[in-house]
N, C-alpha and C positions, 0 to 999 in steps of 0.2 A: 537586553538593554546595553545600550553605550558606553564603555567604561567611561567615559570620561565623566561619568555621574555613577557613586556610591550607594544604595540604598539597602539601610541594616532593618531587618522588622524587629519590635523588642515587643510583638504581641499588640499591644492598642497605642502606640507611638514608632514613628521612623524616624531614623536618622539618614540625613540623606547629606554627600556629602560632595563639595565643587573637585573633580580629579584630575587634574591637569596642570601638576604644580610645579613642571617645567616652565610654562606660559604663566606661574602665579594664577593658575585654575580662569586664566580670560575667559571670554565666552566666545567660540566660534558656533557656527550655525550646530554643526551637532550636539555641540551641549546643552546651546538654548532648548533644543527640543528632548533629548531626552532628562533633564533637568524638569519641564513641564509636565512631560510622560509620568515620570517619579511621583511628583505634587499630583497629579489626577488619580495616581493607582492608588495614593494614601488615602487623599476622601474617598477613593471607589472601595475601598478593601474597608472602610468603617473606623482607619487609624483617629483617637483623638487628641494626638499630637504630634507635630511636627520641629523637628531642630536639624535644622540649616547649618555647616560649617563647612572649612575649606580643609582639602589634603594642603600638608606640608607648609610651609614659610610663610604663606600668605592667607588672606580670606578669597582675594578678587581683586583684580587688577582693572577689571572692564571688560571691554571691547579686547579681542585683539585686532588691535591695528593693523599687523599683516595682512589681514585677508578684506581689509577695505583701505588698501593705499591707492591712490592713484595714480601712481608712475607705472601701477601694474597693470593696470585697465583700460579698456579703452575711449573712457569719456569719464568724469565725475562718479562716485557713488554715492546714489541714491537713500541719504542715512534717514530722514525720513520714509521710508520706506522699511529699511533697519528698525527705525522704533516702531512700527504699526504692524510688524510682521513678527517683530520676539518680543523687543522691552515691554511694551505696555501691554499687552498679554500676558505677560508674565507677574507684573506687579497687580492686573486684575486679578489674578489668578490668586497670590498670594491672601490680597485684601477680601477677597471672596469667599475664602474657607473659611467655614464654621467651624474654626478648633483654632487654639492658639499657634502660632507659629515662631519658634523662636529662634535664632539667629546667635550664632556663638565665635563672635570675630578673632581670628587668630592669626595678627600682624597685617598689612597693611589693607585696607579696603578703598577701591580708589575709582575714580569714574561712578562707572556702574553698576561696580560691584559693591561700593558705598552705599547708591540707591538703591541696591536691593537689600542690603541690609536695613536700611529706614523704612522698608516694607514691610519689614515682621514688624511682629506683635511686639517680643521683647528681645531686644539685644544687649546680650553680654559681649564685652571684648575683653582679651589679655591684653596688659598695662603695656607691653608692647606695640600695642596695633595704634596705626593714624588711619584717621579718614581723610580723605584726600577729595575736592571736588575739580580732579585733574581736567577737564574741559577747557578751559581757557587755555592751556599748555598747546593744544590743538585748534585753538578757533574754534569751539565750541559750546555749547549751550550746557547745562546740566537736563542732563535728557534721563529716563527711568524713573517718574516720579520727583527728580532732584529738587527742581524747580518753584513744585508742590509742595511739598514735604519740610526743606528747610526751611523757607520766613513763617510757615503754620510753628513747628517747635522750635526755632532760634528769634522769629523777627524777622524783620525788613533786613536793620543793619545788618547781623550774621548774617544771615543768608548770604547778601550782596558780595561783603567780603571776604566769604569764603569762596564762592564762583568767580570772584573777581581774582586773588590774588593767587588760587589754587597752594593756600599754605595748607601743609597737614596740622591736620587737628588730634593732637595727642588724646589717645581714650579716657583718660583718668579728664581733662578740661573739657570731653564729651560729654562726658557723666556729669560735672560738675554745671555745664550748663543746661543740661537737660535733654540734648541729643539721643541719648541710650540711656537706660534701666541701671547697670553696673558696669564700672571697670574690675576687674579682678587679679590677680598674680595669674602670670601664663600658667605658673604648673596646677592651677584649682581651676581654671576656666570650663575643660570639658567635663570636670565630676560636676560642675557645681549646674553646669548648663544640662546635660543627663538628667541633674536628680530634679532640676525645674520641668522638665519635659516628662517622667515619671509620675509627679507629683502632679501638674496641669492632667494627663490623661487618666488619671485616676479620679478627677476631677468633675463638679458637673459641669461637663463640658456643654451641655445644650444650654445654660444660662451664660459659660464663657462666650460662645459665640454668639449670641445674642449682643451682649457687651459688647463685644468687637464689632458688632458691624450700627450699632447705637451710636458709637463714639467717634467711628469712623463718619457717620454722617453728621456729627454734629458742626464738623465744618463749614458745610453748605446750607443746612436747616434755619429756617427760622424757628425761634421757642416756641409757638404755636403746634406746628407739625412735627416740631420733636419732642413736646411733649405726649403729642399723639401716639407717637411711634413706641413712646417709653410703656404705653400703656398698653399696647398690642404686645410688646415682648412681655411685658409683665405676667398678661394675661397669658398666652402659650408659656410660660416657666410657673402658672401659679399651676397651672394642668399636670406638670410635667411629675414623671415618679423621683424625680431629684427633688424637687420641691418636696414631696411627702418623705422621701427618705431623709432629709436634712432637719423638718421637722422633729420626726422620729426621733430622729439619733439626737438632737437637739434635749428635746424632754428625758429622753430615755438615758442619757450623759454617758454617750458614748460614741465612738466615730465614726461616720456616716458611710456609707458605699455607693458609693453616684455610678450610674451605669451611663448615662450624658442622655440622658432622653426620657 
């Protein structure tokens, strides 16, 4: 694998971590792909669960720009082409795993490396970090989900104004609007983000991801077919031996062992 992507096994969770924190861990095409590579070996090897964070100073900067300027090219770069080739593969990819995914922001997340954070499931930041919808600083759009993702949990206004004026938005006034899960103190951030990703893959993860991809569609759904939908996942979790072992240990008053399936 690519160094410029970390992947720890801690047995039925990874941590997998952005390594390029010269560039603030940007994303050039090699680490788009081995950053993918990482997240498919996790579902493929049966991990159930995933935490996301950055080497060194920052979370994600984005893009690096260097390698799509064009004073160095020879015509315009193609950035749609950029998002239909890494970003949004990459944010399906996230949204698509049946295990939680959680995101441990540590100092500044910015562009698209904001957006990929608003991909996981749950993001923790240190009280240090801003998110940044750096786009407009460039003529640009919020591209990696940004688009999506912010008027669904901020609004219209937010949203608007945050792509518009590209201010950072302090983690702890993240959290307070509802942006992210928790702001935390920088020195508790990775124990506290660990023991949520230990604890999630211990977990019945086959009813977590269920939930995650119920909640994820409740954007688009009408109540009709999403109550449909509530009713098929019900059904495959009422089958499932996490359902009997929760029971169990439930009557039995004792603590359950969820194997996710």
């Amino acid at each position: 694998m690519s160094d410029t992507i970390l992947a720890q096994d801690h047995g039925n969770w990874v941590e997998i971590t952005l390594n390029r924190p010269d560039r603030l861990n940007s994303f050039n095409d090699e680490m788009h792909y081995a950053l993918r590579a990482a997240l498919e070996n996790a579902r493929d090897s049966g991990a159930r669960a995933v935490l996301l964070t950055g080497a060194g100073r920052g979370f994600c900067a984005g893009q690096d720009l260097g390698d799509r300027d064009p004073s160095k090219m020879d015509g315009p770069p193609d950035l749609g082409n950029t998002v239909r080739t890494f970003y949004a593969p990459l944010v399906t990819l996230i949204r698509s795993l049946n295990f939680p995914v959680i995101c441990a922001v540590n100092g500044v997340a910015a562009g698209a490396g904001a957006n990929i954070a608003l991909a996981c499931d749950m993001v923790l930041a240190g009280e240090s970090a801003k998110f940044i919808q750096s786009f407009s600083k460039v003529g640009l759009i919020p591209d990696t989900g940004g688009s999506w993702h912010l008027p669904r949990l901020l609004g219209e206004a937010r949203a608007k104004g945050l792509a518009f004026t590209a201010q950072p938005l302090p983690a702890k006034q993240a959290e307070d609007w509802g942006l992210i899960w928790k702001a935390l103190p920088d020195d508790e951030l990775m124990a506290e983000a660990r023991a949520m990703a230990e604890q999630f893959a211990n977990g019945p993860t086959l009813g977590m991801g269920l939930t995650k991809q119920c909640i994820q569609a409740a954007a688009t759904d009408d109540l009709i077919e999403h109550l449909e939908m509530e009713a098929d996942a019900m059904k495959t979790c009422g089958e499932s031996a996490d359902y009997a072992e929760g029971v169990t240990a439930f009557l039995e008053k004792r603590s359950p062992k969820f194997q996710g399936k």
